[in-house]
N, C-alpha and C positions, 0 to 999 in steps of 0.2 A: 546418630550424627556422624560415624564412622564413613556410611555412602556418601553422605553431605559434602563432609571433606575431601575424600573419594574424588566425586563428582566435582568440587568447585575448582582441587589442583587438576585437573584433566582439561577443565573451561579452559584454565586458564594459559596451558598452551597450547587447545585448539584455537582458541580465537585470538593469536598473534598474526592469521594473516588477513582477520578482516580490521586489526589497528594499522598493519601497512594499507589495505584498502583505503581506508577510513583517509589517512594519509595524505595516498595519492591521489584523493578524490579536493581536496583542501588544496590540495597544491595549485589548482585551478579554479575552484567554487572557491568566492570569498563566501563568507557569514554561510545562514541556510546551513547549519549545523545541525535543526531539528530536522528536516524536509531529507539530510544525509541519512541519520541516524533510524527517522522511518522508512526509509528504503531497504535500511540492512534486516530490519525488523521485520518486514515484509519476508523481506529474502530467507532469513531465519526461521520464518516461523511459516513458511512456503504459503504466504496468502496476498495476492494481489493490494495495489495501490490506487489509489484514484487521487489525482494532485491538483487543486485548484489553487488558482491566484489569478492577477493581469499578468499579461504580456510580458515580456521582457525581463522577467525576475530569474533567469536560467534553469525552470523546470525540464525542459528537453536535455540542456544541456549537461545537468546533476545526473539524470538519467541515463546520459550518453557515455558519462564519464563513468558512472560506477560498473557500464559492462565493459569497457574498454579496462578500466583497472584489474576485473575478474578475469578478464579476455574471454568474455562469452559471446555467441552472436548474439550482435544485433540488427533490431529492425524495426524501422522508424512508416507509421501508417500516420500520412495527413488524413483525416475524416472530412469526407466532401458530401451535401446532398445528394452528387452525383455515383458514389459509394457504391459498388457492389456487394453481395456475399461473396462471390466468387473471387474478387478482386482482394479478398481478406482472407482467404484457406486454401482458393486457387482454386483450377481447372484442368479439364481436358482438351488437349491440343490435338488437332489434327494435320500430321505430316504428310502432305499432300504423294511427294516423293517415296517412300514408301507405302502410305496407305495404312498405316499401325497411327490407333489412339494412343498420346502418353498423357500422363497428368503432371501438370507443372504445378508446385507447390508452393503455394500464398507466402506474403512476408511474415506470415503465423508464426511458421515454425521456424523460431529464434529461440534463444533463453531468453532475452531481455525485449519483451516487442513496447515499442511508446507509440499508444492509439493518440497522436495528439488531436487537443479539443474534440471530444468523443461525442460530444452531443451535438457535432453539425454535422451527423450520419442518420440517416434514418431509422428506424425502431430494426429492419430486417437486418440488418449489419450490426447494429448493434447486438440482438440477440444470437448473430453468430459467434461473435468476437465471449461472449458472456456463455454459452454454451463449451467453446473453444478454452476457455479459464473452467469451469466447473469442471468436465469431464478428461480434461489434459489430453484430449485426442478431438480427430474432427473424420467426417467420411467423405472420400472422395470417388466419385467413381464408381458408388456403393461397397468400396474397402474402405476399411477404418485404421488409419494411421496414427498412430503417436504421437503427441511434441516432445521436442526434445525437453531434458531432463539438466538441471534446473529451469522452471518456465514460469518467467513474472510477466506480469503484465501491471504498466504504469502509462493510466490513463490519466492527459488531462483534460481540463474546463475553464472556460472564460468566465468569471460570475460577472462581469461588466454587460456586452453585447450578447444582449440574446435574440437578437431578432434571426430567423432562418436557422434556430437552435431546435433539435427535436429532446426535451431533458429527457435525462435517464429517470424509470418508475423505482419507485420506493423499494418495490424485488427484486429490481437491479441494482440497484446501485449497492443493497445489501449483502450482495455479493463478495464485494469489497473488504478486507478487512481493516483497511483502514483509510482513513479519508485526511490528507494533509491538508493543510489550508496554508499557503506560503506569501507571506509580510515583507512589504520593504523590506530592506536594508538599511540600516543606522549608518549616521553621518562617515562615522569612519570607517564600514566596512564598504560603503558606496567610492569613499574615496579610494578604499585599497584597490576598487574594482575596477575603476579608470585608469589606475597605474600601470595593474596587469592586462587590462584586456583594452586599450583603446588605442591600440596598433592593427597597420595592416599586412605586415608581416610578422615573421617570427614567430607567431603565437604560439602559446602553451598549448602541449599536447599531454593526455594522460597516458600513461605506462603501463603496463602489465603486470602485475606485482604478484599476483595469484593465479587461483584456475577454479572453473567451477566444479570441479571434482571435490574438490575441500569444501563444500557447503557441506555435503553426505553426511558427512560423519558429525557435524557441528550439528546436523539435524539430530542423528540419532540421538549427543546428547540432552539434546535440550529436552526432549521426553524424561529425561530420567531427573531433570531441574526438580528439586522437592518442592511443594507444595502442601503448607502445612493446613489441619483440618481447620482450624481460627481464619488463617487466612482465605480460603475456601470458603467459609460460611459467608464471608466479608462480601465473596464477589456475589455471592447469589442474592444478599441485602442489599447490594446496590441496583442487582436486576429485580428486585421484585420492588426498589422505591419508585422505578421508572412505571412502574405496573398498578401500584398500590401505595402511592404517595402517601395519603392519609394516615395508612399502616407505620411511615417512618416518621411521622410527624412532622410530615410536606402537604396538608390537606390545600395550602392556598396554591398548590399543582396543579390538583387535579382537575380542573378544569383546563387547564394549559396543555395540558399530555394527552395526545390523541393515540400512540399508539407509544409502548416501552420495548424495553429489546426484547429480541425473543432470546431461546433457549442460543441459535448461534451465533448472538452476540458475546454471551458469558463465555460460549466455547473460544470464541474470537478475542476477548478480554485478556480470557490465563494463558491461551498462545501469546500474545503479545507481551504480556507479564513477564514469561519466564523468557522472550529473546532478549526485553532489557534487562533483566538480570545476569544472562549469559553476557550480553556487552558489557556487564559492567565487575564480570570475570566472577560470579556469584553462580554457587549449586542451589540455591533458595530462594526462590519466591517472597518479596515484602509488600506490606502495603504501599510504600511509597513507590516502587515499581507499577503497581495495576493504578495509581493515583495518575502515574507520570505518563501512560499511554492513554488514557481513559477518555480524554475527548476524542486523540486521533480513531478510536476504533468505535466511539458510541455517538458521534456526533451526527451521522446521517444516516442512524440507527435509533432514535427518539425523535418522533414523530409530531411538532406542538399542533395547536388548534389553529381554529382561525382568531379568535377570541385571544391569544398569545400574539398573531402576527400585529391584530390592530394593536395591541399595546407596544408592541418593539421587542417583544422577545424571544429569543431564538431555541433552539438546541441547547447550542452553547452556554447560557445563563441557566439552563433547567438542569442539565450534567452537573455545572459547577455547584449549585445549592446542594443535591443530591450527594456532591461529594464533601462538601463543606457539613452535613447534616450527620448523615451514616457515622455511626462509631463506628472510631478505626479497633482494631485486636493489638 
């Protein structure tokens, strides 16, 4: 318990400048608290986002602000049918004046890139942008260059219009390690949001408050976040309920579950686990931590039937049994 404590006085004055973040990110995003919070958790636990909701709910904008707050680059990709690969990692130019190829490098290479509505790109852009996230580098030119260093990527989607949408495969989207889904706005936080934002001057800009150099070290501790063997056993019981319902005494599942998480799901789970507990200035891993992230990273990583869609049920009701079911340690 000595490293524990070790470890949670350490959290807890590295992660003083992602509460100024956090912050300065609110100073402008009314509500959308959770949609903030997965962002950082992304960022923390260096695994991509995929943000879905309608229009107009400021997913671009949460995005824009939390690299502005880091002061990291960013770079903002509209996804068109009309979509290159090139047009997303870049190419080779030809200087006509001198006669020498250069390569101009795509809006890729950012820290913070927002693919927005990723699924009106076709499969070949998309599989760049999805290679470009796994491998943290791309080839151009037949040389293999690097992205820069912190590199998220926060894609969204329209679940309304899908007409001229190419969706992302089940292996993609897997990628992802977590999947936000962002809600209205309550009465009062929509009112806060006309007060601040329904000018056409003046507007609120975000600050600077940090640097991405300061994730590094927040990363390094978070590996060393404990992780007890009780709680450990917990996440593997809730990966093998998604797998083996029956086994947890969810047999009226198994018909509903067409496919459970895999192995990097659970790997994607106790990442996410231990960034909300570093937010929440902890060297320890609890259940209510892996409870509190567990739809955003399992929800378009549980697979239902067809058999599940005719009745109305989703993912999201098959997770929450699974997690209402599972004894907790």
């Amino acid at each position: 318990m000595t490293d524990v404590r070790a470890v949670t006085e350490k959290i807890e004055r590295e992660s003083a400048f992602l509460r100024d973040v956090l912050s300065e990110v609110e100073r402008v995003i009314v509500g959308q608290r959770a949609l903030i919070d997965g962002m950082l958790i992304g960022l923390l636990a260096d695994g991509h986002i995929l943000i879905e909701g309608v229009p107009g709910l400021a997913k671009s904008m949460a995005a824009q602000s939390l690299a502005s707050a880091l002061g990291g680059t960013f770079r903002r990709i509209q996804f068109t049918p009309d979509l290159l690969p090139s047009d997303l990692v870049g190419t080779q130019v030809f200087d006509p004046k001198t006669g020498v190829w250069s390569v101009r490098e795509g809006p890729v290479f950012g820290n913070f890139v927002l693919a927005d509505e990723i699924n009106r790109a076709p499969a070949k852009v998309q599989s760049a942008l999805l290679e470009a996230m796994q491998e943290r580098q791309v080839t151009l030119a037949g040389e293999t260059r690097a992205l820069p260093t912190p590199f998220l990527v926060l894609a969204t989607q329209n679940p309304v219009e899908q007409e001229g949408t190419y969706p992302l495969p089940e292996a993609q989207v897997d990628r992802f390690m977590l999947k936000l889904v962002v809600d209205y706005p309550t009465r009062e936080e929509e009112r806060a949001i006309v007060e601040r934002m329904a000018r056409t001057t003046h507007k609120l800009a975000v600050r600077q408050v940090a640097s991405p150099e300061q994730i590094f070290p927040a990363r390094e501790l978070l590996d060393r976040i404990y992780v007890d063997e009780k709680v450990l056993g917990y996440l593997v019981d809730l990966a093998f309920a998604t797998r083996r319902p029956e086994e947890a005494g969810l047999k009226d599942l198994k018909p509903l579950i067409l496919y459970g998480i895999s192995p990097r799901g659970t790997i994607m789970l106790t990442q996410a686990a231990r960034a909300r507990a570093f937010l929440e200035g902890r060297g320890y891993v609890t259940p209510h931590d892996i409870k509190s992230v567990a739809l955003d990273v399992l929800r378009h990583r549980v697979i239902t039937t067809y058999e599940a869609e005719a009745e109305g049920i989703g993912s999201e009701q098959v997770i929450q049994r699974v997690l209402d079911t599972v004894p907790v340690p």
